[in-house]
C-alpha positions as CSV (number, residue, x, y, z in Angstrom):
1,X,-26.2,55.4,5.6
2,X,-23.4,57.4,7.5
3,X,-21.5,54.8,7.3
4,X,-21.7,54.2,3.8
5,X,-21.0,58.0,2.7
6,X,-18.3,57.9,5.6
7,X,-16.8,55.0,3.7
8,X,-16.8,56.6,0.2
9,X,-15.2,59.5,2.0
10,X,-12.1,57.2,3.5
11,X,-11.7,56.0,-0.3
12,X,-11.7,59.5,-1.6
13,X,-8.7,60.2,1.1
14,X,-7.1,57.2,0.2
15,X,-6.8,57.8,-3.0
16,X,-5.5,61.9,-2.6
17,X,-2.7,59.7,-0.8
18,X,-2.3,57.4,-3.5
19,X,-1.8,60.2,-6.0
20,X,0.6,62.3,-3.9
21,X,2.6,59.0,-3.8
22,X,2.3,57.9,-6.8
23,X,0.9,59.7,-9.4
24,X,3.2,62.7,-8.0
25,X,6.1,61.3,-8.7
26,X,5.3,60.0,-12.5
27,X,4.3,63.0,-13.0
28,X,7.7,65.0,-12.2
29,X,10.2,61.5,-13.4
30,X,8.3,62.2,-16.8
31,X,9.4,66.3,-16.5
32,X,12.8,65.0,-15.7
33,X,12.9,61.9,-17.9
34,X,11.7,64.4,-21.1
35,X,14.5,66.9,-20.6
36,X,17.0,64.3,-20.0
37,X,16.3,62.9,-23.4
38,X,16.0,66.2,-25.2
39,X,19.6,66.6,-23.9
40,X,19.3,68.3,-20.4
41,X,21.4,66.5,-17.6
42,X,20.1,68.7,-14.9
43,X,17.3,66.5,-13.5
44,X,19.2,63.5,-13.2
45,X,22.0,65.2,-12.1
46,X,19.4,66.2,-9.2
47,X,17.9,63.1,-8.5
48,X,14.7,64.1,-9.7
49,X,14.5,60.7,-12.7
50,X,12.9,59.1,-9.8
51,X,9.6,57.5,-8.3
52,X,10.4,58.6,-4.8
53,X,7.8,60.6,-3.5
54,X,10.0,62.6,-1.3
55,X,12.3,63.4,-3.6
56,X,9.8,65.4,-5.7
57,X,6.8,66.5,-3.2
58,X,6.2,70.4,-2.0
59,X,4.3,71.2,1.4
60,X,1.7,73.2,-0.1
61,X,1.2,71.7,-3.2
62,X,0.5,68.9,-0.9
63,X,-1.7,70.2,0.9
64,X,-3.8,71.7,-1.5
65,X,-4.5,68.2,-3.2
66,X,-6.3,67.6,0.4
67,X,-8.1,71.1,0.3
68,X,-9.1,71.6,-3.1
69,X,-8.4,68.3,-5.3
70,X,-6.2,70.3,-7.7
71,X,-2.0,69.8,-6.2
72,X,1.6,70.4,-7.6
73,X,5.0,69.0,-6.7
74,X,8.1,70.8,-6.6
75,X,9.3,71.9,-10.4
76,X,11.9,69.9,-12.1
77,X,15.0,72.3,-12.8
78,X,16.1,72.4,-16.3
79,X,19.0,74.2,-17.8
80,X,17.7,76.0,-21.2
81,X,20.8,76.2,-22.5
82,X,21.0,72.5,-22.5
83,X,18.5,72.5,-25.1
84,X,19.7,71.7,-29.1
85,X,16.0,73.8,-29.5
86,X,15.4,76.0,-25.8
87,X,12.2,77.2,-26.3
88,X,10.5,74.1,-28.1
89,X,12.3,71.8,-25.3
90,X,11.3,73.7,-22.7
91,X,7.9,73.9,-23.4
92,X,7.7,69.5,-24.3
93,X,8.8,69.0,-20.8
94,X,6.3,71.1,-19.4
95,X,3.9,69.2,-21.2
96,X,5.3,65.6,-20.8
97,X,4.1,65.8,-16.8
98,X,0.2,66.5,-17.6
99,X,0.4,63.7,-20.6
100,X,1.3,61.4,-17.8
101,X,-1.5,62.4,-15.6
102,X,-3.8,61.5,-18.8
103,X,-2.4,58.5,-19.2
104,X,-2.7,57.2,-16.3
105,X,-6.3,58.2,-16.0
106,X,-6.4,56.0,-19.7
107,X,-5.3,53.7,-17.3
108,X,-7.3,54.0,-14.1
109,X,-10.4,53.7,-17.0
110,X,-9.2,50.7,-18.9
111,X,-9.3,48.9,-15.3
112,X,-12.7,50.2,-14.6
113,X,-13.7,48.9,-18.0
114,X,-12.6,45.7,-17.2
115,X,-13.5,45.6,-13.7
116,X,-16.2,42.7,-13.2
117,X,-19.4,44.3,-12.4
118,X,-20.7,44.3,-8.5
119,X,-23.0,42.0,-7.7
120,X,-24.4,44.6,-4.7
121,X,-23.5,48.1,-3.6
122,X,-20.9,48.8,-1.5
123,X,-19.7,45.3,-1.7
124,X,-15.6,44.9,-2.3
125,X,-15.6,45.4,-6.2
126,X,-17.7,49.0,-5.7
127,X,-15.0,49.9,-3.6
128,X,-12.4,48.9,-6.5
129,X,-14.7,50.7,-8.7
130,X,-15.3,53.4,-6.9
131,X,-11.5,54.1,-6.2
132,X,-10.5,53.6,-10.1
133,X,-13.1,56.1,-11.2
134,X,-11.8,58.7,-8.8
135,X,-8.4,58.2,-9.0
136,X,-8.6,58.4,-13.1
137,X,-10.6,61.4,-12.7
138,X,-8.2,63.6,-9.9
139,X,-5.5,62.4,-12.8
140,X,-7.3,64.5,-15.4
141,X,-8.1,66.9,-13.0
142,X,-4.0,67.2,-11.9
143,X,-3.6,67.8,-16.2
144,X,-6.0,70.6,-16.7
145,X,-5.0,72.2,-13.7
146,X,-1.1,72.2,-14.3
147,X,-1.9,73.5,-17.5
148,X,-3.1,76.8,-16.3
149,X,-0.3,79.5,-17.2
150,X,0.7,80.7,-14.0
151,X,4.2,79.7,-12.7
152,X,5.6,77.6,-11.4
153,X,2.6,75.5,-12.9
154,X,3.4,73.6,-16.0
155,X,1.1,75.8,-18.1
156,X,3.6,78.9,-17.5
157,X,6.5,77.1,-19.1
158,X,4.5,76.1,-22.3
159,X,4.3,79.7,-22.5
160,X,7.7,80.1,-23.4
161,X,6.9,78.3,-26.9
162,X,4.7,81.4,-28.1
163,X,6.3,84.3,-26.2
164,X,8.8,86.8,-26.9
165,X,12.2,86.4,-24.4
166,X,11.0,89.4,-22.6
167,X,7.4,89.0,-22.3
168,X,8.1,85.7,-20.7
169,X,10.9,87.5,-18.2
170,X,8.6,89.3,-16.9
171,X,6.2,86.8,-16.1
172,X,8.3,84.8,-14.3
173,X,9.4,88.1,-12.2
174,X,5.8,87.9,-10.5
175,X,6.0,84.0,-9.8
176,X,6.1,84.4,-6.0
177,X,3.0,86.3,-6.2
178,X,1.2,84.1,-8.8
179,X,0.6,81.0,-6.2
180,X,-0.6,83.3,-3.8
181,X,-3.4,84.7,-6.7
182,X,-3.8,81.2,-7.9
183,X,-5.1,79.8,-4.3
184,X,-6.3,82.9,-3.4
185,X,-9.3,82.0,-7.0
186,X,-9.2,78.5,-5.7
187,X,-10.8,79.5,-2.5
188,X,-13.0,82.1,-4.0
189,X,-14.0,79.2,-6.6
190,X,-14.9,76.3,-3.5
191,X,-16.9,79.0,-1.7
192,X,-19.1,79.9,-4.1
193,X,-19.5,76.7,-5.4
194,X,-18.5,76.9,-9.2
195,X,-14.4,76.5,-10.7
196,X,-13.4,76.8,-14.2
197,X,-11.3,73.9,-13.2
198,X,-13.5,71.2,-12.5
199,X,-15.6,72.6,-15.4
200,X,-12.7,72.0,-18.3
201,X,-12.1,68.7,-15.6
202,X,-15.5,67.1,-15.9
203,X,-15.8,68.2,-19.7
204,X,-12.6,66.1,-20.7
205,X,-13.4,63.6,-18.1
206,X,-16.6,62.8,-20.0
207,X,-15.3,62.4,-23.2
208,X,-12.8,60.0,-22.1
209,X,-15.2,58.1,-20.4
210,X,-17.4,57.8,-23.6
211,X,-14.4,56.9,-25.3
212,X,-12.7,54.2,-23.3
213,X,-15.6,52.9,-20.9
């Protein structure tokens, strides 16, 4: 039985790798990708229209994949005034990284779907199945928590779609402390055993699994 659960917990690690490697960088190239097509040079001008892991990952946003499930890479910079519409550009970039994440949980479920069924457990095609379902469900998990509106999360920058110039200005002026408040709940949340995040992450996770499997 150790075995077994000590196995599952190798996949689970395996797959947090996967994501930092992968998923990361989809993730960010569609941020830069986005604002390169609504007119913004600045990302490719920075390398950052790239799978490359290393050219998009951050320490601790790294690291808290490992810690808490929930990660970030480094943001994609933008120019606003590269924008023909600043505010509305802005915020479809910040979106465009979590859409990804979604989509390639669609993905990660369409595989499972089509998966052939194991014949016993813990044979080679539970470990396939196994690793699809978690990987689809860390990717929904990376969307809802991106979208929380704290910078430099993605969330934050959708803000500047609905909030006046100066409202947003000053949100931005506590962004070095925001990270620190934002792991600070995220360890509060694993100690007592409930998060807001895996609650809105299981809820959306569900009805995509209804839907596609």
């Amino acid at each position: 039985m150790n075995g077994i659960v000590n196995t599952d917990n190798l996949i689970r690690l395996l797959v947090r790798v996967f994501v930092i490697l992968c998923c990361f960088p989809v993730h960010e190239c569609a941020h830069a990708w986005t604002a390169d097509r609504l007119g913004d040079p600045t990302p490719r001008r920075m390398g950052r229209i790239s799978l490359n892991p290393f050219r998009h990952l951050d320490l601790f946003g790294t690291l808290t994949i490992f810690l808490f499930g929930v990660g970030y890479a480094k943001p994609v910079p933008v120019s606003l005034r590269s924008f023909k519409h600043p505010k509305r550009d802005f915020a479809v970039t910040a979106v465009a990284g979590p859409l990804s994440n979604l989509l390639m949980a669609v993905i990660f479920l369409l595989v499972l779907r089509f998966l052939p069924a194991y014949e016993k457990v813990y044979d080679l095609k539970y470990y396939l199945q196994f690793a699809a379902y978690y990987a689809a469900y860390i990717n929904v998990s990376l969307a809802v928590f991106n979208l929380i509106p704290i910078p430099p999360l993605d969330g934050s920058r959708v803000l500047t779609a609905v909030l006046p110039d100066q409202a947003y200005r000053t949100v931005l002026k506590y962004e070095r402390y925001s990270m620190v408040v934002l792991i600070g709940l995220l360890i509060i949340f694993s100690r007592i055993g409930f998060s807001p995040i895996s609650y809105v992450s299981n809820a959306v996770f569900d009805w995509m699994w209804k839907l596609l499997v």
